[in-house]
N, CA, C and O atoms as a GROMACS GRO file, in nm:
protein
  324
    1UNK      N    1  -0.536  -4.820   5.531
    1UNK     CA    2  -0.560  -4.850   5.391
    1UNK      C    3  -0.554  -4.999   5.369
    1UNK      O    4  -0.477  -5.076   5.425
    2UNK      N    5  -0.647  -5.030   5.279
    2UNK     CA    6  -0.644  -5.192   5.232
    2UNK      C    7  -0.547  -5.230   5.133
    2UNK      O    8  -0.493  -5.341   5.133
    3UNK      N    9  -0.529  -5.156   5.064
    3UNK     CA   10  -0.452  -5.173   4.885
    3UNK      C   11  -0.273  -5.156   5.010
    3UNK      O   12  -0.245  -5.111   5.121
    4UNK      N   13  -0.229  -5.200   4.939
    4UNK     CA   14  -0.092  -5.280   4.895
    4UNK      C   15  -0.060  -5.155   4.813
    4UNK      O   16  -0.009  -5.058   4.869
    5UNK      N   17  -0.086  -5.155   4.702
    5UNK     CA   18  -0.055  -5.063   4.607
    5UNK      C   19  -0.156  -4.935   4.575
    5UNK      O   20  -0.268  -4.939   4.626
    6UNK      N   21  -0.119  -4.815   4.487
    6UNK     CA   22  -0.224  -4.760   4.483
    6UNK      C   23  -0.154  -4.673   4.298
    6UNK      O   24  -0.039  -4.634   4.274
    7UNK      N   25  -0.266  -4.671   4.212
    7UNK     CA   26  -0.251  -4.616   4.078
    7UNK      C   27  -0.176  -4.474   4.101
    7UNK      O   28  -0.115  -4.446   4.204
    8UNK      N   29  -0.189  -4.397   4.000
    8UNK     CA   30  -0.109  -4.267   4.008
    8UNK      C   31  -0.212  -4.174   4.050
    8UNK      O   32  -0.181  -4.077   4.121
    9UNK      N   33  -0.346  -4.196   4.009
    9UNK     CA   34  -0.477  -4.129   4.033
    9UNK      C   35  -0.491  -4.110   4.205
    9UNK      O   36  -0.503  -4.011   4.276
   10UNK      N   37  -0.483  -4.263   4.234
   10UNK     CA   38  -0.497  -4.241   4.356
   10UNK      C   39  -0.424  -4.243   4.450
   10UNK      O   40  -0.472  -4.264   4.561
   11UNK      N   41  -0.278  -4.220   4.433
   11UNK     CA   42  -0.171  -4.177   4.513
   11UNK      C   43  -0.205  -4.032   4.469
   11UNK      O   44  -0.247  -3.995   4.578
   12UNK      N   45  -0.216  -3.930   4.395
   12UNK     CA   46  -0.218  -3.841   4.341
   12UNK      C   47  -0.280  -3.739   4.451
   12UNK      O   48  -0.240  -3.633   4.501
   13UNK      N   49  -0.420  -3.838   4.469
   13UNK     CA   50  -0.581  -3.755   4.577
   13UNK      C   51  -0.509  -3.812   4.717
   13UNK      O   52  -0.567  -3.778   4.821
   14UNK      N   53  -0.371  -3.907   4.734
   14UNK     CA   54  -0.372  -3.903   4.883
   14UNK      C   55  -0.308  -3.830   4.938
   14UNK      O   56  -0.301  -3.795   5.055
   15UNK      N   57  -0.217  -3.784   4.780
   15UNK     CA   58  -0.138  -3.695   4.870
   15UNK      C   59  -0.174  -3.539   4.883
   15UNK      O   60  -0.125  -3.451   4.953
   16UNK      N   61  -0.293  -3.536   4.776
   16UNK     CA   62  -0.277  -3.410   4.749
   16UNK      C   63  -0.216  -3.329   4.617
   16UNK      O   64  -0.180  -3.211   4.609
   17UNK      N   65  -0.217  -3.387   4.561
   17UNK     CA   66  -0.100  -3.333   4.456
   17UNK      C   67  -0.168  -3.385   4.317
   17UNK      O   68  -0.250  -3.477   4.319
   18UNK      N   69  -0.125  -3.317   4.185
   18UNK     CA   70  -0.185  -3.367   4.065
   18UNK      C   71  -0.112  -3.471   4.001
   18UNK      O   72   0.009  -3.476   4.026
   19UNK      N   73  -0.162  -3.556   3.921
   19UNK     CA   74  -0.094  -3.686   3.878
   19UNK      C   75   0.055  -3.620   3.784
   19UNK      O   76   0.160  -3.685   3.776
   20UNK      N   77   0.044  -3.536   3.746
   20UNK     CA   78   0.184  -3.485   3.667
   20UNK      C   79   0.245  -3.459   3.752
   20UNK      O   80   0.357  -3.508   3.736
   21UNK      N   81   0.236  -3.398   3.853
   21UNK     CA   82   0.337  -3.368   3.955
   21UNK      C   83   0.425  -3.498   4.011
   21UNK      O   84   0.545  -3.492   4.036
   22UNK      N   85   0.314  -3.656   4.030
   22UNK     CA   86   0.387  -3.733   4.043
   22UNK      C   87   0.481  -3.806   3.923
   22UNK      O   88   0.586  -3.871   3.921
   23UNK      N   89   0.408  -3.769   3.848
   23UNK     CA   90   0.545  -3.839   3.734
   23UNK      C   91   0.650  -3.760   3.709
   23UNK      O   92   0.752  -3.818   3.670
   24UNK      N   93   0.653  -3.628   3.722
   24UNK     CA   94   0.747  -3.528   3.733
   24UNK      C   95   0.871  -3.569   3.858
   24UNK      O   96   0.993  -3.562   3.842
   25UNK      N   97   0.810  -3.605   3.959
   25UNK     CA   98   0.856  -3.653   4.056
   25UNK      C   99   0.928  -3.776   4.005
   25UNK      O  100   1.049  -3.750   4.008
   26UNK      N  101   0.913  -3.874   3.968
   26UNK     CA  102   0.920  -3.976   3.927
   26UNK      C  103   1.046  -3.963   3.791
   26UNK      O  104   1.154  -4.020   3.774
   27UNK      N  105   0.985  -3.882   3.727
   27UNK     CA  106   1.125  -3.883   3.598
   27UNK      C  107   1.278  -3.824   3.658
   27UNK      O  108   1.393  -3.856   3.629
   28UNK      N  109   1.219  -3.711   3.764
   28UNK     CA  110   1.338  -3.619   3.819
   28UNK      C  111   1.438  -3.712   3.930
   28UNK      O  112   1.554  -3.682   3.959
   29UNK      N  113   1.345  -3.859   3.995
   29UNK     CA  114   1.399  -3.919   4.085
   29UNK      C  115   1.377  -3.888   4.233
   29UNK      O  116   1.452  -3.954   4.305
   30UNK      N  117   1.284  -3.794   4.307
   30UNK     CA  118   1.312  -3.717   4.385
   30UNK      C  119   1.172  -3.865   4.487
   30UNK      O  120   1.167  -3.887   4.608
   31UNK      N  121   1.095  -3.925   4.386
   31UNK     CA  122   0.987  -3.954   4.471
   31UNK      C  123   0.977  -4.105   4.375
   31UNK      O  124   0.901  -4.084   4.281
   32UNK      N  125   1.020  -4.216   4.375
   32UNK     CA  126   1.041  -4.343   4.218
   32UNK      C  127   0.905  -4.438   4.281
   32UNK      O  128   0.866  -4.493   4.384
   33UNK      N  129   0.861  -4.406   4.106
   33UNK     CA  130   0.731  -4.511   4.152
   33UNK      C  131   0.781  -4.677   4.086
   33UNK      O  132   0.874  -4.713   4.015
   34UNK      N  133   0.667  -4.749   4.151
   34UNK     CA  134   0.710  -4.915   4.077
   34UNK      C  135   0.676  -4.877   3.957
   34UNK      O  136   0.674  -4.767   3.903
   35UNK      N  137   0.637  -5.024   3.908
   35UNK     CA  138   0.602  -5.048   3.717
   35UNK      C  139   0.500  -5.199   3.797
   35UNK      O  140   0.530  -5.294   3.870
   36UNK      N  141   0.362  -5.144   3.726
   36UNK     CA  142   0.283  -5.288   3.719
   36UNK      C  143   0.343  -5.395   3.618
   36UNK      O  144   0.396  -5.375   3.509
   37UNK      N  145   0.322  -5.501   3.677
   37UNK     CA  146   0.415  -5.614   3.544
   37UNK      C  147   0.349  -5.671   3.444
   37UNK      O  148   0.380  -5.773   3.383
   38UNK      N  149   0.241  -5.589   3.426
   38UNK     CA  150   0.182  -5.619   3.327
   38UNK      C  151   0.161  -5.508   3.185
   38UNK      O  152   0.182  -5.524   3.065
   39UNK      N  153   0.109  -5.392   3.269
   39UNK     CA  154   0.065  -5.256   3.234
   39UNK      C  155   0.156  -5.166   3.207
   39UNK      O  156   0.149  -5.074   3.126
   40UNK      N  157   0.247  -5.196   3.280
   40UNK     CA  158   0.368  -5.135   3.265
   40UNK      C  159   0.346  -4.974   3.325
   40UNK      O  160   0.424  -4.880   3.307
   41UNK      N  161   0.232  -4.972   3.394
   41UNK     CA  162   0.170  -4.836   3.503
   41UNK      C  163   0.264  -4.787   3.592
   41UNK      O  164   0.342  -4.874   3.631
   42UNK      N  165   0.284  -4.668   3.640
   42UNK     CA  166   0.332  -4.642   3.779
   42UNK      C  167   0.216  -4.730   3.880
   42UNK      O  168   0.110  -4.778   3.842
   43UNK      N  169   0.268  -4.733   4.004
   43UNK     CA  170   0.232  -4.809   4.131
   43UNK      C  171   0.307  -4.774   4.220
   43UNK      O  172   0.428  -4.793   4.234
   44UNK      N  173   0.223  -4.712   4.293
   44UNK     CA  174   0.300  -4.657   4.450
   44UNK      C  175   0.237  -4.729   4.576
   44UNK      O  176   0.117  -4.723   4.603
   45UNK      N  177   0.344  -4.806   4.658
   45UNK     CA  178   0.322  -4.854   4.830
   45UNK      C  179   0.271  -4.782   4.903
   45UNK      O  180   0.320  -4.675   4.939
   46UNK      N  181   0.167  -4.823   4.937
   46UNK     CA  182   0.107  -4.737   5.037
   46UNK      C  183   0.182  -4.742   5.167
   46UNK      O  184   0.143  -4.658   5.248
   47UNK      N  185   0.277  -4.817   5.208
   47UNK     CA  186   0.416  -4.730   5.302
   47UNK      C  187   0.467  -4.592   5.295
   47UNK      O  188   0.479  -4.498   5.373
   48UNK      N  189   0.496  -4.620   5.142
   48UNK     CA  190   0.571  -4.503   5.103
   48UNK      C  191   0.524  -4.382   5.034
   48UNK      O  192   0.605  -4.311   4.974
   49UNK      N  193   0.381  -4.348   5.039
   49UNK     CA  194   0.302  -4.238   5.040
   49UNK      C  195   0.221  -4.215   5.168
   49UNK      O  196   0.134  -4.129   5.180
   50UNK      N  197   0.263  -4.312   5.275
   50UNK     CA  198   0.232  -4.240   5.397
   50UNK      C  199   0.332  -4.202   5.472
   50UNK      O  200   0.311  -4.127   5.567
   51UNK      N  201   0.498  -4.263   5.431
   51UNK     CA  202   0.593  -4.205   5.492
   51UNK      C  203   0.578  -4.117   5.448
   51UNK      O  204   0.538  -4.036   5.530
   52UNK      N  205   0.596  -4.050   5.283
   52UNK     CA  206   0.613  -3.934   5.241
   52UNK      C  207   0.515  -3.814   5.323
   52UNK      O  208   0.561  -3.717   5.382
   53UNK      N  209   0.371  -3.849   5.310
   53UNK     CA  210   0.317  -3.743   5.411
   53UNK      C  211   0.337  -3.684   5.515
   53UNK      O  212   0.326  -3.566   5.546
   54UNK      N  213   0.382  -3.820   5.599
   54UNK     CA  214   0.414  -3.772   5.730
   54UNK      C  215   0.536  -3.653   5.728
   54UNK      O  216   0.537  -3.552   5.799
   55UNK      N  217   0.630  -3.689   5.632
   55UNK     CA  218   0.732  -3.597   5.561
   55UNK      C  219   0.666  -3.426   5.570
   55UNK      O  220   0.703  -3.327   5.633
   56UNK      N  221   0.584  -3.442   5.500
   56UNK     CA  222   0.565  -3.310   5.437
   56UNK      C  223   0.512  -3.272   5.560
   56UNK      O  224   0.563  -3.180   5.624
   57UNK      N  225   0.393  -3.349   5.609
   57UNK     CA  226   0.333  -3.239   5.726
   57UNK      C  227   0.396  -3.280   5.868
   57UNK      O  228   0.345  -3.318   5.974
   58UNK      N  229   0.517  -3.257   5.829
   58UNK     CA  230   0.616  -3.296   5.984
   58UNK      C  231   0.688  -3.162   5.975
   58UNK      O  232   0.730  -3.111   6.079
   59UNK      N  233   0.711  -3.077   5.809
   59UNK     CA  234   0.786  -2.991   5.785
   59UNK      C  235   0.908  -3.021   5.696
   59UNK      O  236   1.014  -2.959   5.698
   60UNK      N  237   0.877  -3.124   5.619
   60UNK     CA  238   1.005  -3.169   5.621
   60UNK      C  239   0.988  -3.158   5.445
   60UNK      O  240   1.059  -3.222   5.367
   61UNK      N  241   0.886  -3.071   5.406
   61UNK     CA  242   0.840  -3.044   5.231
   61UNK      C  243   0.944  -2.916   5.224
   61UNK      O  244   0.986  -2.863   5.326
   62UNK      N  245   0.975  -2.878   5.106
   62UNK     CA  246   1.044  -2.770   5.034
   62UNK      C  247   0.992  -2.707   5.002
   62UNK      O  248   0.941  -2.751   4.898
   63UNK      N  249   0.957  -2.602   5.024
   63UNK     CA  250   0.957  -2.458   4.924
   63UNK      C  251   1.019  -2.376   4.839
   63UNK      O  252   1.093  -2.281   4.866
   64UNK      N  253   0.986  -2.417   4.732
   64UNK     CA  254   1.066  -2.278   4.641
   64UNK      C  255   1.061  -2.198   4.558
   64UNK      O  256   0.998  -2.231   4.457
   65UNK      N  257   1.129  -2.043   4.561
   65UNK     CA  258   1.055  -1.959   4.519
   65UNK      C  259   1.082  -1.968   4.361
   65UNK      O  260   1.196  -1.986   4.319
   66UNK      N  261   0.974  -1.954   4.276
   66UNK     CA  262   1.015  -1.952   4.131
   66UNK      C  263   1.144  -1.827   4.088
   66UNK      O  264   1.139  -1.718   4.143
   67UNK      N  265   1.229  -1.850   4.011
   67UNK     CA  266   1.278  -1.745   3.955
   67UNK      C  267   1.260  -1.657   3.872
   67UNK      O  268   1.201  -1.707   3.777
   68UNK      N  269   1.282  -1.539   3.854
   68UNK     CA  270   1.193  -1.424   3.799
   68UNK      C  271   1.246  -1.489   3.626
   68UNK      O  272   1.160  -1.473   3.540
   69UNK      N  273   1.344  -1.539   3.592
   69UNK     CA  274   1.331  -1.596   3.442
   69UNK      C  275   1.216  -1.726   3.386
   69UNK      O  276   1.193  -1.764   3.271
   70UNK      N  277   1.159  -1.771   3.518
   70UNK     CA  278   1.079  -1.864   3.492
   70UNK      C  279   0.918  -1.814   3.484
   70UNK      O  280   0.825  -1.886   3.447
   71UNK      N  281   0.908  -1.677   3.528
   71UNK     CA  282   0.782  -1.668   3.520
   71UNK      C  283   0.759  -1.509   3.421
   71UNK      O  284   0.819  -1.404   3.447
   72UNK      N  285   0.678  -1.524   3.330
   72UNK     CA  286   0.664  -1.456   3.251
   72UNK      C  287   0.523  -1.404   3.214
   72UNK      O  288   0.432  -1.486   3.216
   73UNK      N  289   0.495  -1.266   3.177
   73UNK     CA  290   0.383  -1.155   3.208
   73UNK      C  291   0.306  -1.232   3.124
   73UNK      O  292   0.366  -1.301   3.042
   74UNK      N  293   0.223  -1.235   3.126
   74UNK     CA  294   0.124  -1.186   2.968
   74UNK      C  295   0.041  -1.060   2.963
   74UNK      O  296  -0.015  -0.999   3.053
   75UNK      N  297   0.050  -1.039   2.833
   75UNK     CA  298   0.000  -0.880   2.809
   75UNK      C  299  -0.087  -0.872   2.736
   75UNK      O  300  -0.067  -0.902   2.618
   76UNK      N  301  -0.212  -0.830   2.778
   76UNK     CA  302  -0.333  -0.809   2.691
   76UNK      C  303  -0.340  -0.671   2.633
   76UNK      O  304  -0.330  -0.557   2.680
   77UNK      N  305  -0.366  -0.730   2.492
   77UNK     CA  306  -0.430  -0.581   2.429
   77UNK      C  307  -0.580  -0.557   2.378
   77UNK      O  308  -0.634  -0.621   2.287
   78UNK      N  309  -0.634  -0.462   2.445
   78UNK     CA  310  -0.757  -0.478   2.440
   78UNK      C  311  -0.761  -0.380   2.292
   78UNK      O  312  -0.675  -0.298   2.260
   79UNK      N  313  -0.872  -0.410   2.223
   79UNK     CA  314  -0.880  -0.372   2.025
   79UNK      C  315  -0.997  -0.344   2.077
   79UNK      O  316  -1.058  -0.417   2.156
   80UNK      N  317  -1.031  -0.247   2.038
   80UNK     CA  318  -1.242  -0.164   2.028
   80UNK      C  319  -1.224  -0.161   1.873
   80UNK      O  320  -1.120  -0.138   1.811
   81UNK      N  321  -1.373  -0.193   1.814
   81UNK     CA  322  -1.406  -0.202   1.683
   81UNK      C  323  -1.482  -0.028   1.686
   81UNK      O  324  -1.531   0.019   1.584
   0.00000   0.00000   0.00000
């Protein structure tokens, strides 16, 4: 890679992952992005979204299973006129 840095967009497509996921990451602490000093943007090192990969596809990502209070049915009712 050329960039030094890379936006949230495009740390987002390197890693794979959707841009909320990284700010999610980011508010929770688990993954801390910079601050442009201007924009006041996230900015992620391209070090440290290729360490992180190597991470994940080394085995070294988490899985976890949702809990049955977190996921909830929806129920359709179908109405005939």
């Amino acid at each position: 890679m050329n960039k030094n840095y890379l936006t949230i967009k495009e740390a987002a497509d390197f890693l794979g992952v959707a841009a909320l996921t990284l700010r999610n990451w980011d508010k929770s602490g688990k993954f801390s992005a910079g601050r442009h000093p201007i924009s006041n943007y996230r900015i992620y090192k391209t070090e440290q979204l290729e360490a992180l990969l190597k991470e994940i596809n080394a085995g070294g990502g988490q899985c976890v299973k949702p809990s049955k209070s977190s996921i909830k049915k929806l129920k359709v009712k179908l109405i005939e006129d």
